[in-house]
C-alpha positions as CSV (number, residue, x, y, z in Angstrom):
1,X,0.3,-66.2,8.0
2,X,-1.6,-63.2,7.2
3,X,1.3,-60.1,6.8
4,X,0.8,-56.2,8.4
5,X,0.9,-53.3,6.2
6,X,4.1,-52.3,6.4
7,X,4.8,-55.4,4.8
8,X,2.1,-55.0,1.9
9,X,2.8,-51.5,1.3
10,X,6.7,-51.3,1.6
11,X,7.3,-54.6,0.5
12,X,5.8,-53.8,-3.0
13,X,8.0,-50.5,-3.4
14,X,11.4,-52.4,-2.1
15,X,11.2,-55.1,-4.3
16,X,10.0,-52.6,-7.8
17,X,13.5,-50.6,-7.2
18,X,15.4,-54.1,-6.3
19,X,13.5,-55.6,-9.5
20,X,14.5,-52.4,-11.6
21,X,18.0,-51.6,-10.1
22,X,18.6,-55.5,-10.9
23,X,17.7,-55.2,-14.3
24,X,19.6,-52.3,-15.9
25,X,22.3,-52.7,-13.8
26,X,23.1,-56.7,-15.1
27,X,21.7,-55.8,-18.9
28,X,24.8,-52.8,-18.8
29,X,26.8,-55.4,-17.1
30,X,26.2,-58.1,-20.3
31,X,26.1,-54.9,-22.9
32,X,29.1,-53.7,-21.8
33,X,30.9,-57.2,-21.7
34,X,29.6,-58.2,-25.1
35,X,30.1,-55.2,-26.9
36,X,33.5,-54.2,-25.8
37,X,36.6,-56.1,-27.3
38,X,38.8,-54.8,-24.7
39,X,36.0,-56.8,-22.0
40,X,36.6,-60.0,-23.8
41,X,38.7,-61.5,-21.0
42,X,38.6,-64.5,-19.2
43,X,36.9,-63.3,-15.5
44,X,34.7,-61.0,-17.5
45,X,32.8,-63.8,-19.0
46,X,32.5,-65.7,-15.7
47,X,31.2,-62.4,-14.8
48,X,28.6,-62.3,-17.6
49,X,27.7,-65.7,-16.8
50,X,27.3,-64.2,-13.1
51,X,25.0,-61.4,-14.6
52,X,23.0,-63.8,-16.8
53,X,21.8,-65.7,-13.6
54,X,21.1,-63.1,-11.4
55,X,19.2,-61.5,-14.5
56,X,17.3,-65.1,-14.8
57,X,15.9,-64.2,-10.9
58,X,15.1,-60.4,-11.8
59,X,12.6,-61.6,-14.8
60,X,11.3,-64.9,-14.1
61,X,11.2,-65.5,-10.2
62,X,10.4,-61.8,-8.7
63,X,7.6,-60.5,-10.5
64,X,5.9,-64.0,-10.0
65,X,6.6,-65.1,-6.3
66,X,6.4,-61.8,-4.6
67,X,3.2,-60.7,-5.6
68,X,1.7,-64.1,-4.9
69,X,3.5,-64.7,-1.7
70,X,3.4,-61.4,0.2
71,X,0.7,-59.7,-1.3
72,X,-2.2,-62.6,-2.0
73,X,-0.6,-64.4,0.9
74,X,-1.0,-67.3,-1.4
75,X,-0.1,-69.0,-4.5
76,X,-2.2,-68.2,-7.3
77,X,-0.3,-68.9,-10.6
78,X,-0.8,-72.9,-10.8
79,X,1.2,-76.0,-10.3
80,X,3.1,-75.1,-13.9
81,X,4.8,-71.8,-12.7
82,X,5.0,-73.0,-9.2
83,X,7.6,-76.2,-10.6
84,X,9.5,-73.4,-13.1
85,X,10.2,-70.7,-10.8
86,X,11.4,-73.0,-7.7
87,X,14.0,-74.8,-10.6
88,X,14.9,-71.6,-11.9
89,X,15.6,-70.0,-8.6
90,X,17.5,-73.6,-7.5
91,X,19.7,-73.4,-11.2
92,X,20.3,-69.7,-10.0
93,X,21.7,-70.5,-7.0
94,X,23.7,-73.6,-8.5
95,X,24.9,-71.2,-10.8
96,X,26.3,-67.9,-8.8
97,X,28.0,-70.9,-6.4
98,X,29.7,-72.7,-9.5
99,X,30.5,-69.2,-11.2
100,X,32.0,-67.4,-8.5
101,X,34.2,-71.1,-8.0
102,X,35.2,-71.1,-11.2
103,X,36.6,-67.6,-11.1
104,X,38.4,-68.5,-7.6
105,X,40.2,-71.1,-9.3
106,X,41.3,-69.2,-12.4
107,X,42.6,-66.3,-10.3
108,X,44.4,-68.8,-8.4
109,X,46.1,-70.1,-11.3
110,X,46.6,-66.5,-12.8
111,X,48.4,-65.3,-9.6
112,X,50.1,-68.6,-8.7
113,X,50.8,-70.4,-11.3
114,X,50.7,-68.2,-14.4
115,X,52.4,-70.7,-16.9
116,X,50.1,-72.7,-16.5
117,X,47.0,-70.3,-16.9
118,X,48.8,-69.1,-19.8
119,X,47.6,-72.6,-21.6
120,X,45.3,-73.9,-19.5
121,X,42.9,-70.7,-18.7
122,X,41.7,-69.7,-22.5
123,X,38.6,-67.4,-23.1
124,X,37.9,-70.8,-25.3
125,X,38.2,-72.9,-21.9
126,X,35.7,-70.2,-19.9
127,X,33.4,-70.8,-22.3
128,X,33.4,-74.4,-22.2
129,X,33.1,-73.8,-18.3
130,X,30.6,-71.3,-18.6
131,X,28.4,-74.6,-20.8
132,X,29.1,-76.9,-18.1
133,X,28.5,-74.5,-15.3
134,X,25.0,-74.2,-17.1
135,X,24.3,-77.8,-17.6
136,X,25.3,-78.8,-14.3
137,X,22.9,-76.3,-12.7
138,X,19.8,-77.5,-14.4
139,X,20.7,-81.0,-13.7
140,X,20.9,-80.4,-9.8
141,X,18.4,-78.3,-9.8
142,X,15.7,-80.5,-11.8
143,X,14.8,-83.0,-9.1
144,X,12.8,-80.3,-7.3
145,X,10.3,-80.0,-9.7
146,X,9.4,-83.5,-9.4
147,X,8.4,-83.1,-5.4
148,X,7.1,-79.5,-6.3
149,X,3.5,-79.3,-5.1
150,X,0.7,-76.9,-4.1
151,X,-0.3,-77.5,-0.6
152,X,-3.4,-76.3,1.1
153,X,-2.5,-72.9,3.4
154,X,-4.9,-74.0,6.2
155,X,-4.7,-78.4,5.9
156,X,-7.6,-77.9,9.0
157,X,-10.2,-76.0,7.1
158,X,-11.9,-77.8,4.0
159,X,-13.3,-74.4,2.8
160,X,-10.1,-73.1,2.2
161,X,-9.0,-73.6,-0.9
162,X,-5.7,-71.0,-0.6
163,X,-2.5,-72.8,-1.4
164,X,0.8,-72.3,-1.2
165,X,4.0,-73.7,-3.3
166,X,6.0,-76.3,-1.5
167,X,8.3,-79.4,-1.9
168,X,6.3,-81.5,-0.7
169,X,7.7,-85.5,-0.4
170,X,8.8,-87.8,2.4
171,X,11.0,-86.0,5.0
172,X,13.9,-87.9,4.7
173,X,14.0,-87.5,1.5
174,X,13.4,-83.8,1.8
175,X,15.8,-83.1,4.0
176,X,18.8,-85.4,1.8
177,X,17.9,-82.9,-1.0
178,X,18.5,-79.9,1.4
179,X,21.6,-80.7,2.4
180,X,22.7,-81.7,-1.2
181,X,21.9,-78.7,-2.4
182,X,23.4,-76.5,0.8
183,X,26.6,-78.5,0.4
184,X,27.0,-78.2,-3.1
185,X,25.9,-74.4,-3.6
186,X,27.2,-73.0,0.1
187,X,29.4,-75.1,2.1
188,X,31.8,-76.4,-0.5
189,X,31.9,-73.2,-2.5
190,X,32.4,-71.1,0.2
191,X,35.4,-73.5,1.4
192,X,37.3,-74.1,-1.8
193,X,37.0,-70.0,-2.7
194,X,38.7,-69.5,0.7
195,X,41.6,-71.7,0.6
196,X,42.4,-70.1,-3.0
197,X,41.7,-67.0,-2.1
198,X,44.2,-67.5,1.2
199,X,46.8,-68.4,-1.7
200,X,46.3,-66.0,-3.5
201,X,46.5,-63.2,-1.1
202,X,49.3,-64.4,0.2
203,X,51.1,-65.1,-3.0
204,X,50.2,-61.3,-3.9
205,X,51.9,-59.9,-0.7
206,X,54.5,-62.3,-0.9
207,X,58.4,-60.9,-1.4
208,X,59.1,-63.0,-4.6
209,X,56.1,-61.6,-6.4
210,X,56.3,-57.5,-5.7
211,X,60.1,-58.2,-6.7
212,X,59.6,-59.7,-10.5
213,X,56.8,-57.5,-11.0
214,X,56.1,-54.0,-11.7
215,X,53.8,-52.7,-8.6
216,X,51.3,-51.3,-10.6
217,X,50.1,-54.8,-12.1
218,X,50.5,-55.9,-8.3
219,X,48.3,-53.7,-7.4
220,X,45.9,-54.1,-10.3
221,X,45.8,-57.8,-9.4
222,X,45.1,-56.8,-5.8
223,X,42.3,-54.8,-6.7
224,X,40.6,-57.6,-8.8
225,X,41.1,-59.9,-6.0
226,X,39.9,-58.0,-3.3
227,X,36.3,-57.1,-5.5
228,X,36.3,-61.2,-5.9
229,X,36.1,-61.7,-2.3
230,X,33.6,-59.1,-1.8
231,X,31.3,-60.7,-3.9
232,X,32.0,-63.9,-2.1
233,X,31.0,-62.3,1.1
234,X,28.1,-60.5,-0.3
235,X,26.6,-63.6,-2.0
236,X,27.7,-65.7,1.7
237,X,25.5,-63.3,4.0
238,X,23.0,-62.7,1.3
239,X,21.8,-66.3,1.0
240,X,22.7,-67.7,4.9
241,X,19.3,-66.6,6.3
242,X,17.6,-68.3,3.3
243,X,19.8,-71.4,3.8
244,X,18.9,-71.6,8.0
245,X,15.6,-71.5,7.0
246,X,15.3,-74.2,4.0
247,X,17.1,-76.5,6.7
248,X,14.8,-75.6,9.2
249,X,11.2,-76.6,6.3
250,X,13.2,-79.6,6.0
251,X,13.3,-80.8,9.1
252,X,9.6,-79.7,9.7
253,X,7.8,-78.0,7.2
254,X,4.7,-77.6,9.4
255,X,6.8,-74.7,10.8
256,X,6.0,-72.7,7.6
257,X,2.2,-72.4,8.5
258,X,2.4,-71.6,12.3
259,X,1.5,-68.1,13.3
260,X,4.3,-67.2,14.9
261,X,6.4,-69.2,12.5
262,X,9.0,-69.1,9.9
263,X,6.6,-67.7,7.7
264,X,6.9,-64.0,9.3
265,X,10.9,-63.7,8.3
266,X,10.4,-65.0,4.8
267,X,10.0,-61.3,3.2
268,X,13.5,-60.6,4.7
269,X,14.9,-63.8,3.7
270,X,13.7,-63.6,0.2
271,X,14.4,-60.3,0.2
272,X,18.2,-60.7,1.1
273,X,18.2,-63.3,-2.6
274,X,17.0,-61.3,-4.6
275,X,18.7,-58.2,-2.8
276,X,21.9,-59.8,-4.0
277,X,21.6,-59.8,-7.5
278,X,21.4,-56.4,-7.8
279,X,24.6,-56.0,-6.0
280,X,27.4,-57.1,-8.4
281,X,26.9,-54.1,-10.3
282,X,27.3,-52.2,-7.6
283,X,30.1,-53.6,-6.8
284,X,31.7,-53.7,-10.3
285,X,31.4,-50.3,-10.6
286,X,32.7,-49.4,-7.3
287,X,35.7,-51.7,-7.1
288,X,36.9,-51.3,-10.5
289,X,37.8,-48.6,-12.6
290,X,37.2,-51.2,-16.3
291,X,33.9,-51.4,-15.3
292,X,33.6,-47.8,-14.2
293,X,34.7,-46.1,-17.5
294,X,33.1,-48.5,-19.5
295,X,29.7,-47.9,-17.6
296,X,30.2,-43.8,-18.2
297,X,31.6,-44.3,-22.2
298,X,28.1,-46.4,-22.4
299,X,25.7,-44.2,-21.0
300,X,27.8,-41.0,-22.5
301,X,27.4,-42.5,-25.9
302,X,23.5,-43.3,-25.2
303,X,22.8,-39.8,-24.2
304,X,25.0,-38.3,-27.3
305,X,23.1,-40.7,-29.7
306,X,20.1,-39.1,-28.2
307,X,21.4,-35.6,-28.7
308,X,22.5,-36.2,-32.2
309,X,18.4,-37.4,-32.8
310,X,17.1,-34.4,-31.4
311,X,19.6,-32.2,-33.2
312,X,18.8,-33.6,-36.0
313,X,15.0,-33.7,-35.9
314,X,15.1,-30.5,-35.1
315,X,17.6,-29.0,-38.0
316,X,15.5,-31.4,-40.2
317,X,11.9,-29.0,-38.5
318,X,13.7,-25.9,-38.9
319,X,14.8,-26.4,-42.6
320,X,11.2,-27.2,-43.3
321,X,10.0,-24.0,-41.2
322,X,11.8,-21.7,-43.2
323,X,11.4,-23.0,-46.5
324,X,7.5,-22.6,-46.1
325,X,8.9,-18.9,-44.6
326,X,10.6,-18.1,-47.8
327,X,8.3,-19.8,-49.8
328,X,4.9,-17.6,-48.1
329,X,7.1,-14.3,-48.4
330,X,7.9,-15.0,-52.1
331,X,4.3,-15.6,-53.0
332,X,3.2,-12.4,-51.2
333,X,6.1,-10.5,-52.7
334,X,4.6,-11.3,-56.1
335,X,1.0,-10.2,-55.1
């Protein structure tokens, strides 16, 4: 599928700012988290754990894919990087599904059922979720590198040597490992995070709650559920063109290589992926006023540490400038 120019010149640019945008923005997000006592809370660590995968995509899977995808219009980084960047994109997605299900169900039990979150959700328990999250991901995600191959772009034409990266393995078995992975990272997500959420707004504007309850922490805990949901939506319609099409390659993967194709809407699809990992901070900063002042105290303090440097370097010149002053008049005082 040989792409226009708009797609090898703006292409290049959209994904640079994505690539850059989705780097500070998740390293402030894990700065601030870590560094902060006050950010030591349970949904702030799913929320690092968040950050940490959608900072694995920024560094390891877009500088690598895009170039060789859309640019080359083939692979060219070997079978080696080809197997790591597909399981690292797959533990990615494994990983935002299982995070953002995690934190459905500990505001559930926050809002619900706080007793019991009162034991039961501990910043020592999201930890120990956070592991599992992390171990689970790899584990689904590591079949894929075993049917991870580099197949000819042009089967037809022996001269061709131009490959692209592909699962490549008997359809059925394809296709099981497609839907395994849609129902575990999309479909089953998607449907446990909105029955809780359901709950939950519903136990939030319920009678019993605004009456035991001051309405400012109501509307605090509004607020924190409401930016949930958004990022539920976000990461729903971010990754639903990618998932139509992975169902679509299973079914046939010749589809990929046609001209007129599924190959032409991949720079949009991919696009929308990685396009939502540099949302969350976004969205953090809008939705929530933690995040907000702690984002201005950081970069407040980084640009008076600056100051402070230049001040001093330049009291530290300006003592030395007018000792040599003092030091030339003197000696031509004595002449």
């Amino acid at each position: 599928m040989a792409y226009g120019w708009p797609v090898k010149v703006f292409l290049p640019v959209m994904y640079l700012l994505v690539f850059m945008t989705g780097l500070i923005g998740n390293v402030c997000i894990l700065l601030l988290i870590t560094t902060r006592r006050k950010m030591h809370t349970v949904t702030n660590i799913f929320i690092g754990l968040l950050a940490t995968g959608d900072l694995m995509i920024v560094l390891f899977c877009m500088p690598f894919s895009v170039p060789s995808l859309y640019i080359y219009e083939k692979w060219t980084l070997g079978l080696t990087a080809c197997r790591v960047i597909l399981v690292l994109q797959t533990t990615s997605a494994f990983l935002s599904a299982l995070t953002l299900t995690a934190m459905s169900v500990e505001r559930y039990f926050v809002l619900v059922h706080p007793m019991k979150a009162m034991t039961a959700w501990t910043q020592k328990t999201a930890i120990y979720c956070s592991i599992s999250i992390v171990l689970i991901s790899m584990l689904c995600a590591s079949p894929f590198s075993l049917l991870t191959e580099l197949a000819p772009v042009d089967p037809s034409n022996q001269n061709n040597t131009d490959v692209l990266c592909l699962a490549i393995g008997p359809q059925p078995l394809i296709l099981t490992l497609t839907v395994f992975r849609l129902t575990l990272t999309y479909v089953i997500p998607l449907a446990i995070m909105g029955v809780l959420y359901g709950l939950t707004i519903r136990q939030l504007t319920g009678s019993s709650l605004k009456g035991s309850q001051p309405e400012r922490i109501v509307t605090s805990r509004k607020k924190v559920v409401h930016m949930l949901i958004i990022l539920v939506v976000v990461f729903a319609i971010c990754w639903l063109p990618s998932w139509v099409q992975y169902m679509i390659l299973a079914i046939d993967a010749n589809l990929l290589l046609m001209d007129d194709g599924l190959a032409k809407y991949m720079p949009v699809t991919t696009f929308l992926v990685y396009f939502n990992c540099i949302m969350n901070p976004f969205l953090y900063s809008f939705m929530s006023s933690q995040y907000r002042n702690g984002f201005k105290a950081m970069f407040a303090q980084c640009c008076c540490g600056r100051m402070r440097h230049a001040r001093t370097q330049f009291s530290n010149t300006s003592g030395s400038d007018t000792t040599g002053k003092v030091s030339t008049e003197v000696k031509s005082l004595d002449k």
